[in-house]
N, C-alpha and C positions, 0 to 999 in steps of 0.2 A: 504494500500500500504506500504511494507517494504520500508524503502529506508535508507541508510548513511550518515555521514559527517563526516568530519577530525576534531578530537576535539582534546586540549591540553594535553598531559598527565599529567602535574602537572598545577592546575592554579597558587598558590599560592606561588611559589618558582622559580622564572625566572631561568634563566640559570642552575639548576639541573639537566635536562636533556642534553644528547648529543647534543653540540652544541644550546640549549638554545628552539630547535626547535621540540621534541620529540612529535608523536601524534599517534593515534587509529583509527582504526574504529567506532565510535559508532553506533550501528543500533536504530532505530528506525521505531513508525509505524503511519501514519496517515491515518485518516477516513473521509473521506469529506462528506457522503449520507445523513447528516441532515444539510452539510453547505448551509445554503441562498447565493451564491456568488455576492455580488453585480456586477453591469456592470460597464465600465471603469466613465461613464458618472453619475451614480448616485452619486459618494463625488466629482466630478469635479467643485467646487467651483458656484453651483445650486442655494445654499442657501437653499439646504435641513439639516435639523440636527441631518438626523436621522443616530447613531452611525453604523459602518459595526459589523455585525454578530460576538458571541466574537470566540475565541478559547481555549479553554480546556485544560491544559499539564499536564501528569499524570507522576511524576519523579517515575521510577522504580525502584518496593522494589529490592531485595535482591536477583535476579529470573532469567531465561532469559523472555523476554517481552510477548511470546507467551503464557508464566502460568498465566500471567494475565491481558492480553489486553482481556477479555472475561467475565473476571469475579471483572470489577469494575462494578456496576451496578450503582452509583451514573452517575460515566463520560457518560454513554449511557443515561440514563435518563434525565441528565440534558440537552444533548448534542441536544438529540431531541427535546426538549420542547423549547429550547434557537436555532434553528438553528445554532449551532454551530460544528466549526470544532474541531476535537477530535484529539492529537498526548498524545501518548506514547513512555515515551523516556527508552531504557533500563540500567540497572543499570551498571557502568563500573566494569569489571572481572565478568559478568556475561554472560549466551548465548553465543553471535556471538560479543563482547564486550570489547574481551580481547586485552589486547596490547601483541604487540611483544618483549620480553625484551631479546632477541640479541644482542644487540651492550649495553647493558647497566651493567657498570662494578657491579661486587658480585652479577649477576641474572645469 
C-alpha cells in the first residue's frame, strides 16, 4: 500500500524554513501479508509476554521507492519468517518525494 505523510523539510535547523514550519510529501510503502496482527485483547495486560510481531523499515537508497521495494530480498525474507510488517520509506528529492521550493528565497 503506497501511502504519505507530512515530514519536516529540514530537521536539524528550526526556523530555516518559511516561517519555521516548511514540509513534503514523503511517500512511502507498507506490506502487511506476512504481519501476524495481534487482537486488541492479546497485550491487554493478560499476563501474556509474548512481544507483538516486529516491523521492518527499509530507509530509501538514492531511488524512487518502486526501484527497490522489490528487490530487497533480505526485508521479504526476513519479513516472512518473522511475521513481520514490512515499510519502505523513500529517499527525500527522490520519486514522488520532492519538496516544493516556491516560497523558499534563492530556489
Amino acid at each position: 500500500t503506497w501511502k504519505y505523510f507530512d515530514n519536516a523539510l529540514d530537521h536539524f535547523t528550526p526556523g530555516t524554513t518559511v516561517n519555521g514550519t516548511a514540509t513534503y510529501r514523503q511517500r512511502y510503502c507498507i506490506y502487511d501479508g506476512f504481519y501476524n496482527k495481534p487482537s486488541d485483547s492479546q497485550y491487554a495486560g493478560n499476563g501474556v509476554d509474548t512481544p507483538p510481531p516486529p516491523m521492518l523499515f527499509y530507509t530509501g537508497n538514492e531511488s524512487p521507492v518502486e526501484e527497490y521495494v522489490n528487490n530487497t530480498g533480505l526485508m521479504w525474507s526476513l519479513g516472512k519468517k518473522m511475521g513481520a510488517l514490512l515499510v519502505f520509506a523513500e529517499h527525500r528529492y527522490e520519486g514522488e518525494s520532492v519538496p516544493e521550493l516556491k516560497v523558499m528565497r534563492d530556489c
